[in-house]
C-alpha positions in Angstrom: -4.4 -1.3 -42.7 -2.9 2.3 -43.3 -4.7 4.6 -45.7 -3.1 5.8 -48.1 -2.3 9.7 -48.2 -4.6 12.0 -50.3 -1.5 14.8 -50.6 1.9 15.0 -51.6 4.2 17.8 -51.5 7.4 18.5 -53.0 10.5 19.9 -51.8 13.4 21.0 -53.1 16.6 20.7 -50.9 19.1 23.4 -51.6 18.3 26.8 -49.7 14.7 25.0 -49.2 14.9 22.5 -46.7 18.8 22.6 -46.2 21.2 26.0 -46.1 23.9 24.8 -48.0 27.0 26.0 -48.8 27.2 25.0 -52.7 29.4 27.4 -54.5 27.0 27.8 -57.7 28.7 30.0 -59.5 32.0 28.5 -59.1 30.4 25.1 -60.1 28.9 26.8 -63.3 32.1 28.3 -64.3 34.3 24.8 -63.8 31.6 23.3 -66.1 31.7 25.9 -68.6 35.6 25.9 -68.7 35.3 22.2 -69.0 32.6 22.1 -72.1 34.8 24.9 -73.9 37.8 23.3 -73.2 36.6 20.2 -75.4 34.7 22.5 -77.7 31.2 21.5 -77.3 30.3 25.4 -76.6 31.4 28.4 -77.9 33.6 30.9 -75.4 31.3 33.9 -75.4 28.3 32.2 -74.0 26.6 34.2 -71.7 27.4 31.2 -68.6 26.6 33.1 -66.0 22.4 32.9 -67.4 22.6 29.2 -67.4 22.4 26.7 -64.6 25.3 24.1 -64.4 22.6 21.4 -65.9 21.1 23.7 -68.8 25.3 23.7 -69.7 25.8 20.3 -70.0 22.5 20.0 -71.8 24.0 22.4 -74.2 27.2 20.4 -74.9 25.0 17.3 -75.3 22.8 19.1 -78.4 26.4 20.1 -80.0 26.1 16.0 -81.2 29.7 16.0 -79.6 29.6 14.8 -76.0 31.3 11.8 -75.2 30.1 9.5 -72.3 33.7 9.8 -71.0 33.3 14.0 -71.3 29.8 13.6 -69.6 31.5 10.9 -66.9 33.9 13.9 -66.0 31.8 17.2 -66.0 29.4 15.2 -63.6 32.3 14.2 -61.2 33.3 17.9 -61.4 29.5 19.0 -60.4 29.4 16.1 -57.4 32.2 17.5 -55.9 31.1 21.0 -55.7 27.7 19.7 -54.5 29.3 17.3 -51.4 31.7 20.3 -50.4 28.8 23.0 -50.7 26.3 20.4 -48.0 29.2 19.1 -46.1 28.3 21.9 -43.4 24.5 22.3 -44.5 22.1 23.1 -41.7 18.2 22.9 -41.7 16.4 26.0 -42.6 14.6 27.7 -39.9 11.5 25.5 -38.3 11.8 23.1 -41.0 12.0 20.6 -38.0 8.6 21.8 -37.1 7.1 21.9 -40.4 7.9 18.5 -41.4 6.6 17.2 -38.2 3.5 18.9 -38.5 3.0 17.8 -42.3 4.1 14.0 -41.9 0.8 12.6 -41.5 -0.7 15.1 -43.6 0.7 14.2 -47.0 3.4 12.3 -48.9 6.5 14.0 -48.3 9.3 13.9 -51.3 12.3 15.4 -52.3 12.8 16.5 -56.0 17.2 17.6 -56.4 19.1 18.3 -59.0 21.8 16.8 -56.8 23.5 13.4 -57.0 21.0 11.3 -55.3 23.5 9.8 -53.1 24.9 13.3 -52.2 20.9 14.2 -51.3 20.7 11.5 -48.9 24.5 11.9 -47.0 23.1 15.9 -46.5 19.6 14.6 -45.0 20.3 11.8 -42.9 23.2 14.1 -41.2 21.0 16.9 -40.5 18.3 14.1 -39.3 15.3 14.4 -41.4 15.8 11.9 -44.3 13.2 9.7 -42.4 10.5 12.2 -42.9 10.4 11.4 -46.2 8.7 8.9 -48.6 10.6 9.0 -51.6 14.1 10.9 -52.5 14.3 11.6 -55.9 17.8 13.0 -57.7 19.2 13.6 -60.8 19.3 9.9 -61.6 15.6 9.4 -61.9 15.2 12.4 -64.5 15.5 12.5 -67.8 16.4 15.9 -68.0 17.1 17.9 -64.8 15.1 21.0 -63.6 13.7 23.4 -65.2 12.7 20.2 -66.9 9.2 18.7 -65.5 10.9 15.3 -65.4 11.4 14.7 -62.2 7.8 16.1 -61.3 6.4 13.7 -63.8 8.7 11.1 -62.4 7.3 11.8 -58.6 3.6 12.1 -59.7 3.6 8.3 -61.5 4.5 7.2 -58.1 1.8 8.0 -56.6 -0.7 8.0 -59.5 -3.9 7.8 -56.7 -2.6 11.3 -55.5 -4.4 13.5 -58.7 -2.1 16.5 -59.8 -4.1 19.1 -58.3 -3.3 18.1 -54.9 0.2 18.6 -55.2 2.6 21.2 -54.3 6.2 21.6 -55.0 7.9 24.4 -52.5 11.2 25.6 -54.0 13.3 28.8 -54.0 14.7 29.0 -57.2 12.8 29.7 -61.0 13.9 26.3 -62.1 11.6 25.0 -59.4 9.2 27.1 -60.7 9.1 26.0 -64.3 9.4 22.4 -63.5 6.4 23.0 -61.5 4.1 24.6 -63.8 5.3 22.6 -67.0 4.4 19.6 -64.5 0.7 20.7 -64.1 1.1 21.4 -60.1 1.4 24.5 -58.1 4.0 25.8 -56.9 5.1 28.2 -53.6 7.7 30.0 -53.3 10.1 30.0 -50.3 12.1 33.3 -49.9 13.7 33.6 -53.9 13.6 36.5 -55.8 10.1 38.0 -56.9 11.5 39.8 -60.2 13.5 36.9 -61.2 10.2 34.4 -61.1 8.7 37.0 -63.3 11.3 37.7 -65.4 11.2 33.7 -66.1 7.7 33.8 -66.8 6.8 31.6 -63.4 3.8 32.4 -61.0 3.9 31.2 -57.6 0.4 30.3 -55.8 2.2 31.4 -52.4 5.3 33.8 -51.7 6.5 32.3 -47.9 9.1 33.8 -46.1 9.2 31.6 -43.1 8.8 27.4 -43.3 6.4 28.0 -40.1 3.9 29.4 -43.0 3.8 26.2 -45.1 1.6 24.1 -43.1 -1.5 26.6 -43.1 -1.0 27.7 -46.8 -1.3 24.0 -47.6 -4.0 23.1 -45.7 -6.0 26.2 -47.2 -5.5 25.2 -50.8 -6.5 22.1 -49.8 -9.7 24.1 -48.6 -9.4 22.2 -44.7 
């Protein structure tokens, strides 16, 4: 019988695992454009400090979003996100890393992305078998920097307790989801200032995915 794993790690997927090609800003500004145009925002918001998903969460607490409104904004996002990981290549010695950490730990991907978008980007760049459970926008509630999706990952595995997980992420949002979800968090590459400007405090700062195995292992204290 196969024990079960005492470990789990989270990854995010854009600029994490996969270099994508997602025009972000351009996908915040067509959502922006779209929420105004059906005035469930005002026109001077400040866009550019939001996330695409804090901007649709902000036309759903304007009590005027339609289902049909949501339907199109999301379609609008999808499209960005399959063009942007339509030429997507692995991060450097990600290969290596996941290879090493397989048998170490549960490994799971927490996107913002379309599911179905997640899975078309890993299984062409050949690693969507390393992992045990791909999670997407559709199994939040609320999208990152929302703990949802962490919360939704840990009751998964609810023998793994939440001080042996990690999440690894390169953005604040991964951050925050992170700490509001009770496990720690490293950050790959991102922007030092902007975590602490956002109030989020990363365990580990790694620049290379060849450093993620031994950071792991000594939190783990093996």
């Amino acid at each position: 019988m196969m024990t079960e794993k005492q470990y789990g790690i989270i990854f995010d997927m854009d600029n994490t695992l996969l270099q994508s090609r997602i025009d972000f800003g351009g996908m915040k500004r067509a959502v922006f454009e779209e929420i105004v145009s059906r005035g469930l925002c005002a026109g001077d918001l400040a866009w550019q400090d939001h996330t695409a998903s804090q901007l649709i969460e902000l036309a759903r607490q304007s009590g005027k979003m339609t289902k049909e409104a949501e339907g199109v904004i999301w379609e609008a996002v999808e499209r960005f996100e399959r063009e942007g990981m339509r030429e997507a290549i692995l991060e450097p010695h990600v290969l290596d890393m996941l290879t090493d950490l397989y048998d170490y730990g549960y490994l799971i991907i927490l996107t913002n992305n379309a599911r179905s978008a997640a899975v078309e980007a890993l299984t062409r760049t050949g690693i969507a078998h390393y992992f045990d459970h791909i999670a997407g926008r559709e199994q939040m509630t609320a999208l990152k920097p929302s703990p949802s999706g962490i919360l939704h990952v840990l009751n998964q595995y609810l023998h793994v307790p939440e001080e042996r997980w990690t999440f690894v992420g390169d953005s604040w949002i991964d951050g925050k989801a992170a700490q509001d979800g009770g496990i720690r968090f490293f950050l790959y590459r991102g922007d030092s200032e902007e975590m602490a400007r956002r109030g989020v405090r990363p365990h580990v700062h790694i620049r290379h995915m060849s450093e993620l195995g031994g950071h792991v292992r000594d939190q783990e204290g093996r």
